[in-house]
N, C-alpha and C positions, 0 to 999 in steps of 0.2 A: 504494500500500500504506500500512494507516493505521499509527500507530505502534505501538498495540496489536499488528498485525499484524506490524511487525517485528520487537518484543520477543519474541515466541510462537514468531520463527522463529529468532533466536538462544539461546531457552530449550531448542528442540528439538534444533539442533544441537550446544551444550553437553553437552545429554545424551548425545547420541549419541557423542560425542566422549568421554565417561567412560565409556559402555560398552564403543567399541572397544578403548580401551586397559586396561580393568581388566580383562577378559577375551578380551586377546590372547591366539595359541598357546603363546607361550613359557609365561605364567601358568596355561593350562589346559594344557598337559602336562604343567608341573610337578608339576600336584595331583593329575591323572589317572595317570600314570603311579606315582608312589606309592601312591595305593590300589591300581591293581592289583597293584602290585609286593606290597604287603602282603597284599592277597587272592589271589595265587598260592600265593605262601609259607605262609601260612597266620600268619606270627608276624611280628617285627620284620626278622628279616634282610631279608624281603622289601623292606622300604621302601630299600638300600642298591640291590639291583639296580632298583628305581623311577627311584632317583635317577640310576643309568648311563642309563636309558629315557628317562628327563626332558632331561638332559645332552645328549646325542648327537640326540634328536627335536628339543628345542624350544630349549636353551641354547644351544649349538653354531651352529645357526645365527641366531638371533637376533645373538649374538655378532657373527657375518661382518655382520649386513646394515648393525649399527652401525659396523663396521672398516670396510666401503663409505664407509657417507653421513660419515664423519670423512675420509676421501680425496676427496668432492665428489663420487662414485658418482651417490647417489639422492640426493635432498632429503630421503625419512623414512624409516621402515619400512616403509610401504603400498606401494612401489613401483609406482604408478599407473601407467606405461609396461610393458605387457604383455610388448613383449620385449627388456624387461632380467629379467627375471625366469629366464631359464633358469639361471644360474648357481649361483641359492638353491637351485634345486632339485637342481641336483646335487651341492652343497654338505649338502643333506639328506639326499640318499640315500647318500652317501658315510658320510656320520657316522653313518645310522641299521645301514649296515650291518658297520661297524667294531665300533657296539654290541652289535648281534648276534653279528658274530661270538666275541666277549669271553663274550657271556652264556651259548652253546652250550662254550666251551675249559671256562668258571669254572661249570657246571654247573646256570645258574638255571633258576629254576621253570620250565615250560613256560610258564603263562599267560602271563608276562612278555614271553617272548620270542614267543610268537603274537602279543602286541597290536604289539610291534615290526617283525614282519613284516607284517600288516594295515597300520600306518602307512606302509613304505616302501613294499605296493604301489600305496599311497592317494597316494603320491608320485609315483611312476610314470605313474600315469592323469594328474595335476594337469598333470604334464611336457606328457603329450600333448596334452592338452585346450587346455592355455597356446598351444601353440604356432599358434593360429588362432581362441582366443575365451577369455575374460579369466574363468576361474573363477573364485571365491570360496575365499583357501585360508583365510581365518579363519571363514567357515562350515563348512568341510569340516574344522576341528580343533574347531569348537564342538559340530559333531554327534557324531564317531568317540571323543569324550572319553564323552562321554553314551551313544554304544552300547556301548564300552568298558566303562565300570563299571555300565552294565544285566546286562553278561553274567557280569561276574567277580562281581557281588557281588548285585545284587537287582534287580529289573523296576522297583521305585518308584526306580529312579534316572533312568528314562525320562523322570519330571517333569522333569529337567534341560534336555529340551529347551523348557522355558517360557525360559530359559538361550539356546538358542541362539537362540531365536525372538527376540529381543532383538539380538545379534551377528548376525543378518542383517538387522531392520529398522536398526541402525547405518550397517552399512557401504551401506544403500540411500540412508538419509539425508545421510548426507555426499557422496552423489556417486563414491562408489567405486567400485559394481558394480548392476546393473540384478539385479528383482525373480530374472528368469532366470538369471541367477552366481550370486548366493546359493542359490536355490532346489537347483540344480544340486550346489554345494558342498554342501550338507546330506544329499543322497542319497546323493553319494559319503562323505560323514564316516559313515552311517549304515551303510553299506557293510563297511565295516572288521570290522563287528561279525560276519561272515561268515567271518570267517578262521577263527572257531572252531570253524566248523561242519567245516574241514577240518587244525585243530591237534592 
């Protein structure tokens, strides 16, 4: 390999390395779940129950994976070893449905708490699937953000998946997840957006 050629391929990796992490899940349910929160509601209050969606979906456990890898758990957040991962996920659906249930006592919008349920069953499936072939859960939070606020707010948000199409050539490029994980994750993120059809 010439050196040109090695440059090219730490140029590429860099990159991909700045995409996974600038649009991790935590970062993209932050922002997605406050738009919807705001597009349920219709005004500001909505952005408050956003940020319980955000909290409880992507804060919450982010939070646990870093209290891991500071105990010597995992090495990062990718958690590369397929089954170590059941944990998060029940560490997620536990949080997401705490959220839930807060959001139904405290009376929030509907939309809110539809996208909250879409995500934990979007957890649910991740559970299964993990358990015998390595999905993509940062594809499947890049897509269901992007069907998510296609639904609560406008169809031109769909360009968003130029967005995830990015977060899954990332996580191919680094070696995370084959073309198949990704691809898979994205269907399932896309998925989510279906909950509406029964909210």
């Amino acid at each position: 390999m010439s050196t040109t050629d090695t440059a090219g391929t730490a140029d590429a990796s860099g990159t991909a390395r700045t995409v996974t992490d600038v649009f991790q899940p935590r970062n993209l349910l932050l922002a997605g779940m406050l738009a919807t929160g705001f597009a349920a509601a219709g005004e500001w209050t909505g952005l408050l129950w956003g940020l319980l969606g955000a909290l409880c979906a992507g804060i919450i456990p982010a939070g646990y994976i870093e209290w891991e890898r500071g105990r010597g758990t995992w090495g990062d957040r990718h958690v590369v070893d397929r089954t170590k991962r059941a944990p998060i996920f029940f560490v997620i659906l536990g949080s997401i449905g705490v959220g839930s249930a807060v959001m139904v006592l405290g009376g929030a919008p509907s939309g809110i708490l539809t996208a909250m349920l879409g995500l934990w069953a979007m957890t649910v499936v991740l559970l299964a699937v993990n358990a015998v072939w390595k999905i993509s859960v940062d594809a499947s939070v890049a897509s269901a953000v992007v069907a998510l606020l296609a639904v609560v707010h406008s169809p031109w948000w769909l360009f968003g998946y130029v967005m995830t199409a990015a977060v899954c050539w990332s996580r191919v490029a680094l070696g995370y997840h084959t073309v198949g994980q990704v691809s898979a994750g994205a269907a399932l993120g896309a998925a989510t957006a279906g909950a509406f059809l029964f909210g």
